[in-house]
Each structure stands twice: as C-alpha cells, then as structure tokens.
C-alpha positions in Angstrom: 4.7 -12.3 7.7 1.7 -13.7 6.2 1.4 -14.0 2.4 -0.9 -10.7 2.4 1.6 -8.8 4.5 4.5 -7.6 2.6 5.9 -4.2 0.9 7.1 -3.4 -2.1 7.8 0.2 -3.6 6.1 3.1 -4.7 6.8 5.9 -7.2 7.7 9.6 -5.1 5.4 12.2 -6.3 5.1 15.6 -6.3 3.1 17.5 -4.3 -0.1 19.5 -5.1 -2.2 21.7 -2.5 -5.0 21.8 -5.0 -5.3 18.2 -5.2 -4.9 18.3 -1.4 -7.8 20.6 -0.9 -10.2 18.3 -3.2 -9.5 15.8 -1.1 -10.2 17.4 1.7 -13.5 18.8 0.5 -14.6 15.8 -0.5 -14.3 14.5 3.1 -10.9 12.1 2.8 -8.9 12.6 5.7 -5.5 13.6 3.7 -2.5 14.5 6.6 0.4 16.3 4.4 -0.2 13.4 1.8 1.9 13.6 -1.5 0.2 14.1 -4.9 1.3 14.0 -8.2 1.3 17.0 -10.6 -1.4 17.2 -13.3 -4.0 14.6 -10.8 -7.9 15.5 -10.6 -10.1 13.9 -7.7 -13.5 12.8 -7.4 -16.0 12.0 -4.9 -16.9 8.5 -6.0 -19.9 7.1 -5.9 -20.9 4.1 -2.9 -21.9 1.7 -5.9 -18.5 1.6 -7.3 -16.6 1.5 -3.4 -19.2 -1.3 -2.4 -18.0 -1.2 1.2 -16.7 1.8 1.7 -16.8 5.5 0.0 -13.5 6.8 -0.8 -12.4 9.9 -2.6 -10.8 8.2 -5.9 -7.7 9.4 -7.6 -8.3 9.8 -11.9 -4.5 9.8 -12.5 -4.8 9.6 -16.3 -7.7 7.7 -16.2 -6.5 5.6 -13.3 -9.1 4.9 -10.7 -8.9 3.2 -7.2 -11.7 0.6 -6.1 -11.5 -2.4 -4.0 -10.5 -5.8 -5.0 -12.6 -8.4 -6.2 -12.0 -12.0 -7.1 -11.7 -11.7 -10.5 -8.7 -9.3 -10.6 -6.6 -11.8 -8.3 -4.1 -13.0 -11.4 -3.9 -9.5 -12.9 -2.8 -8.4 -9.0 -1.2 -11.7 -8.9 1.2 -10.4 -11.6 1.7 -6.8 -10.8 2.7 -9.0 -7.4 5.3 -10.9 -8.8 6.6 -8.1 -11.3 7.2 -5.8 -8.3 9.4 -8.0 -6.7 11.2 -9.2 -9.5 12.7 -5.7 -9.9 12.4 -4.3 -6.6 14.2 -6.9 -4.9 16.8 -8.3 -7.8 20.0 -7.5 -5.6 17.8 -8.3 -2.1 16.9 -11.4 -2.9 18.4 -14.4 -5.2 17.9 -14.4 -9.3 17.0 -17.9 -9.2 14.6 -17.7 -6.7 12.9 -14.4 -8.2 13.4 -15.5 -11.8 10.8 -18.5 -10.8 8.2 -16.6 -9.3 5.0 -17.5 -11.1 1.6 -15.3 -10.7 -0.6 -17.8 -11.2 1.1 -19.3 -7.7 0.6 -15.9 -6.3 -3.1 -16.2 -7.5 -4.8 -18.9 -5.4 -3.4 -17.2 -1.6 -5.6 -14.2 -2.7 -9.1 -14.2 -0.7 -10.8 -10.7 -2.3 -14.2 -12.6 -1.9 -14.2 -11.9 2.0 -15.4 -8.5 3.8 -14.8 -9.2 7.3 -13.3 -5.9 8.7 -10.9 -8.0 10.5 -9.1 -9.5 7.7 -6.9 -7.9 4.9 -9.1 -5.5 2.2 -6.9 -4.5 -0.9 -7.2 -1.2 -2.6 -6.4 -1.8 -6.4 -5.4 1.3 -9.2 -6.8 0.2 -12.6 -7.6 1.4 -15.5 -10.2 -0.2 -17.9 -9.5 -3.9 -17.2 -5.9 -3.4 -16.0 -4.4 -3.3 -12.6 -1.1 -1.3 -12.4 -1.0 -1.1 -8.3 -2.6 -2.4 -4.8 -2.7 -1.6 -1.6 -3.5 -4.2 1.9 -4.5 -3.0 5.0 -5.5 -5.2 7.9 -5.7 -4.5 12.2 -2.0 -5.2 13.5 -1.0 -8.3 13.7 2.2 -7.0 15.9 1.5 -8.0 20.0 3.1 -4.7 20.9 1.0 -2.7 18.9 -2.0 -4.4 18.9 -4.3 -0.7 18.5 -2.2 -0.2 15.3 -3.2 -0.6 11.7 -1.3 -2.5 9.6 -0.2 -1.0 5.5 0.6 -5.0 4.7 1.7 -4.3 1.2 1.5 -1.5 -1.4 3.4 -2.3 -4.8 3.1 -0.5 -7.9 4.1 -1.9 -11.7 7.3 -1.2 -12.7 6.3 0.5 -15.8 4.2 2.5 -14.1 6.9 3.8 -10.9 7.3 7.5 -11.1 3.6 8.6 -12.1 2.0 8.8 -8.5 0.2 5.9 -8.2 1.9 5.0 -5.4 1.2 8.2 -3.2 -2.8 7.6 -3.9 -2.3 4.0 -2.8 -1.0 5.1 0.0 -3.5 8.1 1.0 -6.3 5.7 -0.2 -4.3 2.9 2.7 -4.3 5.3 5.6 -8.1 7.0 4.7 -9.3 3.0 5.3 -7.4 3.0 8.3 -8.8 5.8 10.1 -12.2 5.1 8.8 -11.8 1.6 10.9 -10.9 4.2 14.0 -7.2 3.5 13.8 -5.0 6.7 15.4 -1.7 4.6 14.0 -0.1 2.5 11.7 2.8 0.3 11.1 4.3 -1.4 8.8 7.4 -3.8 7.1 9.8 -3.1 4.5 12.5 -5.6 3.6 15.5 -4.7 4.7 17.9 -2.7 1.8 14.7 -1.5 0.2 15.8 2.1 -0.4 13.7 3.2 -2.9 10.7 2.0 -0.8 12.2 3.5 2.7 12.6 6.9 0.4 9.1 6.8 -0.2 7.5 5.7 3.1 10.2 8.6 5.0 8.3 11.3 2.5 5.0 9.9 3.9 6.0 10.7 6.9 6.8 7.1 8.3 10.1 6.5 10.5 11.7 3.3 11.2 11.1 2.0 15.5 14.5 0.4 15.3 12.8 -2.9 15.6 13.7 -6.1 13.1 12.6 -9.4 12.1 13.4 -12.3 10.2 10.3 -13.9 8.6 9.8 -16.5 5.6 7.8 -15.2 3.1 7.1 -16.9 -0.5 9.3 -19.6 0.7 12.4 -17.1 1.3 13.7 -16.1 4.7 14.0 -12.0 4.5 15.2 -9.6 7.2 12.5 -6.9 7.6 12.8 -3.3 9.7 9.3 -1.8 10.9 7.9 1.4 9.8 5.7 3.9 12.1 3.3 6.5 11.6 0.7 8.5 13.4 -2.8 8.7 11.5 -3.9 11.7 12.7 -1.2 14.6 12.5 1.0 13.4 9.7 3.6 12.7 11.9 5.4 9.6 13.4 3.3 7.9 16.0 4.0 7.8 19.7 7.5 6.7 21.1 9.2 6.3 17.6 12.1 6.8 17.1 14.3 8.0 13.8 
C-alpha cells in the first residue's frame, strides 16, 4: 500500500431522503448513500471544484472541495490524529505515539491533476480541515477496471457528525464521473468501527488479505467491494 492508499474510519450517520433527493436533483449520482440529520446541500459552483463539479455537503458550515498544496499539514494532521486513535490497540503505542504530521506532510502531492493519480476530497470549514477522502484507478491486478476509495479519515473530534458519509458519497460520485462501475478498497484488519461503517455503505469484504508495510509498519489488511452503480456489492463478492 502506497503512502496515499490507506483507511481510517468514519462517523455512521443517519439517513435523510430529503437530503438524498437534493442530491439527486442536483445531478450527484447518490446509490442509497447515508446522510446525517439536520444536512443542507448545494450545487456548487465549477470555480470553487476547479476540476470537477460536485454537489457539496454544508454540514454546519462544513464544505467539501478538492485538495490543494497548501492544506497538506493541516491534512497531514487530521492524518496522523486518525490513526493515533483509530488504531491504538491495532498497532503499537510507541510506534503511533511518534507519528509526526509534518513527516506525513512532504509524501502529499495535491499540486498534480493527472486523472491517473490519487485526487483527495477534503471537508473544511473556514481554514480548517476536519476530514479527506483519496480516490485513485485500482492499483489491484485482479481488478484492474476497479476504482480505488485509498483512504477516507475523519478527526476524532469530529466522528459521529456525518462527515464521514459525505466523504464517502463525495469518493464514489468522483468515481463514477471517471466511468468506474466498481470500487474496492483496504481496511486494516480489527478496524470495526471502520468495517461498521463501510458494511452501512453497502461495501462487503471478498475474503481476500494482505500484508503490506505502510508508514514503516507491517499491517494485515482485508479488502472491501462495492458496486458503483446499484448500491450493492459488486460482481462475484462474497460476504
């Protein structure tokens, strides 16, 4: 797994039809997406999205645009915050307890817009950055049509105020806008809350592990499935 590529968890929301239907109306392909309560949505406009137009969540004055190079330390330390508490009984205090942002900082590249590389999705608000989301094509052989959710991690302070679900609807809309009809992904292994959350998004684990070494840690990692364009699981998963 490449620096870039790695999941973390997301706060479970509620769902909300209404919220649904804006979407929907405002042209975001949405597939039984989950929304939290008391959300508004808004077409926003091309000059804000640069390279692409997306249908932005306002979750308390919360809006999602893409990444530039200027946000990569404030990413940088939602980063390193996420793991520290997401993964304090997956991986080793020591090793967590050392993780520095401004490390994290400089293997960021939000300068580049080749379609073929990871874009990130950031939610901010003002000049803060409480959440991001990477997609990139697959990098698996075996499911080389596939697009790849290469992280999503949310602040801790911030879990549990649906940030997480428009990251995640925001993830799959830049998918099928690059003509992707599936998507995979990587969760470290014992990651409940973030298997919880990706199982409500209608994701199911293909039964098929890995060991990798990522930030200089070796991890055990199960992959995650999902079809694009029904909601569902994609093709020949299995639960």
């Amino acid at each position: 797994m490449t620096p870039n590529c790695q999941i973390a968890m997301a706060a479970l929301p509620q769902r909300t039809e209404q919220i649904l239907q804006c979407l929907r109306d405002s042209g975001t392909i949405v597939a039984n997406a989950e929304i939290p309560r008391g959300s508004r949505c808004f077409r926003a406009p091309s000059s804000q999205t640069r390279h692409f137009e997306l249908a932005a969540w306002d979750t308390a004055g919360m809006l999602l645009r893409p990444a530039e190079p200027i946000d990569a330390i404030a990413v940088a330390r939602v980063h390193v915050r996420s793991w520290q508490v997401a993964y304090r009984r997956l991986l080793p205090d020591d090793y967590l307890d050392h993780l520095r942002p401004e490390d994290r900082a400089q293997r960021y590249d939000f300068a580049q817009r080749d379609p073929q590389k990871p874009h990130t999705i950031l939610a901010a608000e003002g000049e803060s950055i409480y959440g991001f989301a990477t997609t990139a094509p697959s990098r698996d052989k075996d499911r080389a049509d596939h697009g790849e959710l290469c992280a999503l991690y949310v602040d801790p302070e911030r879990w549990g105020q649906g940030i997480g679900a428009a990251l995640i609807t925001a993830a799959r809309t830049r998918l099928v806008e690059q003509g992707f009809q599936n998507a995979l992904l990587w969760v470290l292994s014992g990651n409940v809350r973030a298997e919880r959350f990706y199982r409500a998004d209608h994701w199911i684990a293909d039964g098929l592990r890995r060991t990798d070494a990522v930030w200089g840690v070796t991890v055990e990692e199960v992959r995650w499935l999902r079809d694009l364009t029904t909601g569902g699981p994609g093709p020949n998963q299995r639960s």
